[in-house]
C-alpha positions as semicolon CSV with decimal commas, in nm:
position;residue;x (nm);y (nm);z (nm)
1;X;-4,075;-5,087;-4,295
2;X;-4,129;-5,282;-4,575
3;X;-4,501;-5,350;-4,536
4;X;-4,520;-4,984;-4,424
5;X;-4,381;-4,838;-4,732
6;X;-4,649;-5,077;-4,945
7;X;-4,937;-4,983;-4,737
8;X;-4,840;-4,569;-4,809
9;X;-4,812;-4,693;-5,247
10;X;-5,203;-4,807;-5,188
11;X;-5,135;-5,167;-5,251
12;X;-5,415;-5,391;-5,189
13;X;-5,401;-5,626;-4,876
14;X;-5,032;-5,534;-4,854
15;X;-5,103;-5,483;-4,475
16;X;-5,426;-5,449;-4,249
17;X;-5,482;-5,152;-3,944
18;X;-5,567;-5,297;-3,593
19;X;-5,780;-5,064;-3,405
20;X;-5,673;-4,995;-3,092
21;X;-5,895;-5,074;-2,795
22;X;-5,967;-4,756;-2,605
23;X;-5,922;-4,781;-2,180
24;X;-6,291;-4,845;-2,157
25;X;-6,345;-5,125;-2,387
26;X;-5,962;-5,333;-2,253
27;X;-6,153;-5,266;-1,897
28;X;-6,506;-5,454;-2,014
29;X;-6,305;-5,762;-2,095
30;X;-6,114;-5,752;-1,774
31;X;-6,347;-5,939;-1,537
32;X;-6,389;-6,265;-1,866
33;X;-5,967;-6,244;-1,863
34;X;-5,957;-6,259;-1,466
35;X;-6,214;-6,504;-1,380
36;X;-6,048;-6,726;-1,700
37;X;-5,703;-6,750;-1,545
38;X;-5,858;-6,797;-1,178
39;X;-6,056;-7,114;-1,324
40;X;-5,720;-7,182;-1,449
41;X;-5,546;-7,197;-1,133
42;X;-5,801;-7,364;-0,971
43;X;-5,821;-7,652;-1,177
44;X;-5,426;-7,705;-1,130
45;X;-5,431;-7,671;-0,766
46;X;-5,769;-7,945;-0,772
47;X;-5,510;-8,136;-0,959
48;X;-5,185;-8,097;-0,748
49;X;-5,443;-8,215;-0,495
50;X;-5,548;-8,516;-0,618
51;X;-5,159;-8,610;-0,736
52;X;-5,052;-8,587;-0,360
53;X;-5,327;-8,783;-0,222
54;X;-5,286;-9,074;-0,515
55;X;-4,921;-9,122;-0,358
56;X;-5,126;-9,298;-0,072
57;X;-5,391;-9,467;-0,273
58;X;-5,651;-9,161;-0,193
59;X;-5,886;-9,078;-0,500
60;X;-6,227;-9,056;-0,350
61;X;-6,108;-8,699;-0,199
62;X;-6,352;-8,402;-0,379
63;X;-6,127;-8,053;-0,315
64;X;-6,394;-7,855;-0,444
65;X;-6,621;-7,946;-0,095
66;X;-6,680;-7,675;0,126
67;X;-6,631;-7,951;0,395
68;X;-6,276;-8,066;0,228
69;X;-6,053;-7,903;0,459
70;X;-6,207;-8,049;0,760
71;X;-6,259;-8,397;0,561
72;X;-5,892;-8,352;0,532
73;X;-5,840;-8,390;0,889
74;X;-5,964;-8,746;0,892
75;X;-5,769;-8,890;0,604
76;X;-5,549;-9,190;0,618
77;X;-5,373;-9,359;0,397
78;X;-5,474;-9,713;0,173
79;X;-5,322;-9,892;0,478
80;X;-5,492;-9,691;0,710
81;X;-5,194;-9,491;0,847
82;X;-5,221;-9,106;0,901
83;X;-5,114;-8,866;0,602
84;X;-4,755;-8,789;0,699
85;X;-4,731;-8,424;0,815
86;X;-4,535;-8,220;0,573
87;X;-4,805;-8,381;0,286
88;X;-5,091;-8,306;0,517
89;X;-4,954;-7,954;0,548
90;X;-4,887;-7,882;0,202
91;X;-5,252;-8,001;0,115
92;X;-5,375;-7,753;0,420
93;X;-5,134;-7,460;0,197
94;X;-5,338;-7,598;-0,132
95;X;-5,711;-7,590;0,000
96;X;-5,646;-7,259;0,145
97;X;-5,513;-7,118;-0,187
98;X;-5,881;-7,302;-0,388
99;X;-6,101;-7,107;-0,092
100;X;-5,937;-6,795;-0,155
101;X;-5,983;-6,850;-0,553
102;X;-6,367;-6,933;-0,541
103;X;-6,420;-6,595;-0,329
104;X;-6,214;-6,407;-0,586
105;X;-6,430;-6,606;-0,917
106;X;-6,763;-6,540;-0,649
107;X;-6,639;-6,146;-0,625
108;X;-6,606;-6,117;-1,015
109;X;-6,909;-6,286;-1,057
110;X;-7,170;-6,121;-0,768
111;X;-7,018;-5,770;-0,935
112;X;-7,079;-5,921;-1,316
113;X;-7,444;-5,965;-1,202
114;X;-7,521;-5,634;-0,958
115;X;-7,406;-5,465;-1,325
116;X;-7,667;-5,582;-1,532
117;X;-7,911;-5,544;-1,275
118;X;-7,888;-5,204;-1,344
119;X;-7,899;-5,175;-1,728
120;X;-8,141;-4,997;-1,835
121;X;-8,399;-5,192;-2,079
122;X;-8,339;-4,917;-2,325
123;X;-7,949;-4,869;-2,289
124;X;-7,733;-4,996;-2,577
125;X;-7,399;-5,127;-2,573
126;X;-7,174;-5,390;-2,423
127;X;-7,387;-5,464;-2,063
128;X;-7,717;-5,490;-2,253
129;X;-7,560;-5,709;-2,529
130;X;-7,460;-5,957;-2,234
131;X;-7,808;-5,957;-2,080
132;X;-7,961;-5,999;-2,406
133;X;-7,742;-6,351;-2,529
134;X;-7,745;-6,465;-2,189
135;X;-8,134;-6,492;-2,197
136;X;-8,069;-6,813;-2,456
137;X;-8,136;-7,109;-2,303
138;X;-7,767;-7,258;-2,315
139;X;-7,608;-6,976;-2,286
140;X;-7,453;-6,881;-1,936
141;X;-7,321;-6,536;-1,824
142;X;-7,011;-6,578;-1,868
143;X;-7,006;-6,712;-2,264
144;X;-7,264;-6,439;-2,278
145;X;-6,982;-6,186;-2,130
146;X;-6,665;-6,330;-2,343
147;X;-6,855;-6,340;-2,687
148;X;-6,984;-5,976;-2,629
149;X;-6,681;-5,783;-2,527
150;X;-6,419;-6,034;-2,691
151;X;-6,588;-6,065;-3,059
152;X;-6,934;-5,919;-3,093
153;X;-6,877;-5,520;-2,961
154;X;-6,614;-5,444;-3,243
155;X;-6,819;-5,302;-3,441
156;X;-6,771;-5,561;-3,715
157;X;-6,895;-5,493;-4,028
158;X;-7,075;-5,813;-4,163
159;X;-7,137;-6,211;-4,089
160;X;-6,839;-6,255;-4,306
161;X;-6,642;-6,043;-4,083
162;X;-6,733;-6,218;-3,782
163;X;-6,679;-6,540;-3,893
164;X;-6,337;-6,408;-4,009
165;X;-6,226;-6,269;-3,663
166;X;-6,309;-6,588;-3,458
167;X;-6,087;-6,781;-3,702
168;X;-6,393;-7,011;-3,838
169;X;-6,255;-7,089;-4,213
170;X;-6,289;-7,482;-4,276
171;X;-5,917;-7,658;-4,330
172;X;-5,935;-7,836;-4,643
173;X;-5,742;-8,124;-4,557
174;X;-5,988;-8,167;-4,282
175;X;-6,244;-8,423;-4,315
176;X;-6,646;-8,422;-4,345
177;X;-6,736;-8,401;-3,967
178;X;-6,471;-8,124;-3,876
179;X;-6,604;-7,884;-4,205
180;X;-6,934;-7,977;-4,022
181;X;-6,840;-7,866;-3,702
182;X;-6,664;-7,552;-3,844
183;X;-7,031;-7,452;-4,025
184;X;-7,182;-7,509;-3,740
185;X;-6,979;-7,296;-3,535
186;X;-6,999;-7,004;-3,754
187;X;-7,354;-7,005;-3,829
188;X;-7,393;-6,974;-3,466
189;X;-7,153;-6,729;-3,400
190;X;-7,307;-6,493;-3,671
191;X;-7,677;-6,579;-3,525
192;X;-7,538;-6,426;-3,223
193;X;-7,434;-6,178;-3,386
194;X;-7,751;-6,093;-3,580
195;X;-7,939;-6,087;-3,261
196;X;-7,708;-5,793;-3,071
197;X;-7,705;-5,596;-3,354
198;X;-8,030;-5,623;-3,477
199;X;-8,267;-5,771;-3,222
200;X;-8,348;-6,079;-3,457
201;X;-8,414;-6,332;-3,309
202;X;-8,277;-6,703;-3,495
203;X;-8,445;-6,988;-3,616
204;X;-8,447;-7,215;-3,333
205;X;-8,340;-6,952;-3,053
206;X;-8,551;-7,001;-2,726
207;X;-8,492;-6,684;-2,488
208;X;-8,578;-6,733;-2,107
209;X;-8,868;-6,471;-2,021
210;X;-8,720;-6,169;-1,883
């Protein structure tokens, strides 16, 4: 109430307005936010895996294999004995739930791409800012996808701006090669920026030929 009541007396940065995301714009970052917490899981189930089998002296095991569930099959322990049953079982359960997470990231990803098949070369906006940064060389789809529709389709108003939303401001008690870092960062970020907005393209940019 209290900030409230300052922001309606006009006083300067008393408070700041979020904008509200409309339906459209939350659903664009959907598929990033998905596919993020599916690499997530995957990674802790890879390394629930690889705990289990290290009870037995097992760390040569690779769960992401399309052949690991069948490599599975032939494991034994460091003293050669067979995986006892209820382990082998629960490591069955496990590789199940990783094949049924890289269909779901494949899904998210096959539909990411049929999308921007389709953009028009003339259309504006979120899809054609995606196709656009992810024709840098170094830049994948998916950083391509989570910089557009997470930072660079806000409509923000200057470099200063953008450098202000993704939080790059240099800690003074940090030293030399973290300031460095920080600059870094947010001259890229804002190249980025200048080329969605504007078409420029940086110093130093290479784009792969459409």
């Amino acid at each position: 109430m209290r900030a409230f009541l300052g922001w309606l007396r006009g006083e300067k940065r008393h408070c700041s307005m979020a904008a509200i995301p409309t339906i459209n714009e939350e659903e664009a970052r959907r598929p990033n936010r998905e596919r993020d917490n599916l690499v997530r899981e995957r990674t802790r189930i890879v390394n629930r895996i690889k705990a289990i089998l290290a009870r037995f002296g097992i760390r040569a095991f690779k769960p992401n294999l399309r052949k690991a569930a069948e490599k599975l099959e032939a494991l034994h322990t460091a003293e050669g004995m067979p995986l006892p049953e209820r382990s082998r079982a629960e490591l069955r359960r496990n590789l199940g739930r990783l094949h049924l997470l890289r269909e779901q990231i494949h899904e998210i990803e096959q539909e990411r791409l049929r999308q921007l098949s389709v953009v028009p070369d003339a259309e504006k906006g979120p899809l054609a800012m995606v196709r656009l940064l992810s024709r840098i060389i170094g830049v994948g789809i998916e950083t391509a996808d989570m910089l557009v529709n997470e930072i660079l389709s806000r409509g923000l108003r200057d470099r200063r701006a953008v450098a202000r939303y993704a939080g790059l401001t240099a800690d003074g008690r940090g030293g030399t090669r973290k300031t460095m870092i920080v600059a870094l960062a947010r001259k890229l970020l804002i190249a980025f920026w200048r080329l969605v907005t504007t078409g420029e393209i940086p110093t130093g940019v290479a784009l792969r030929p459409v």
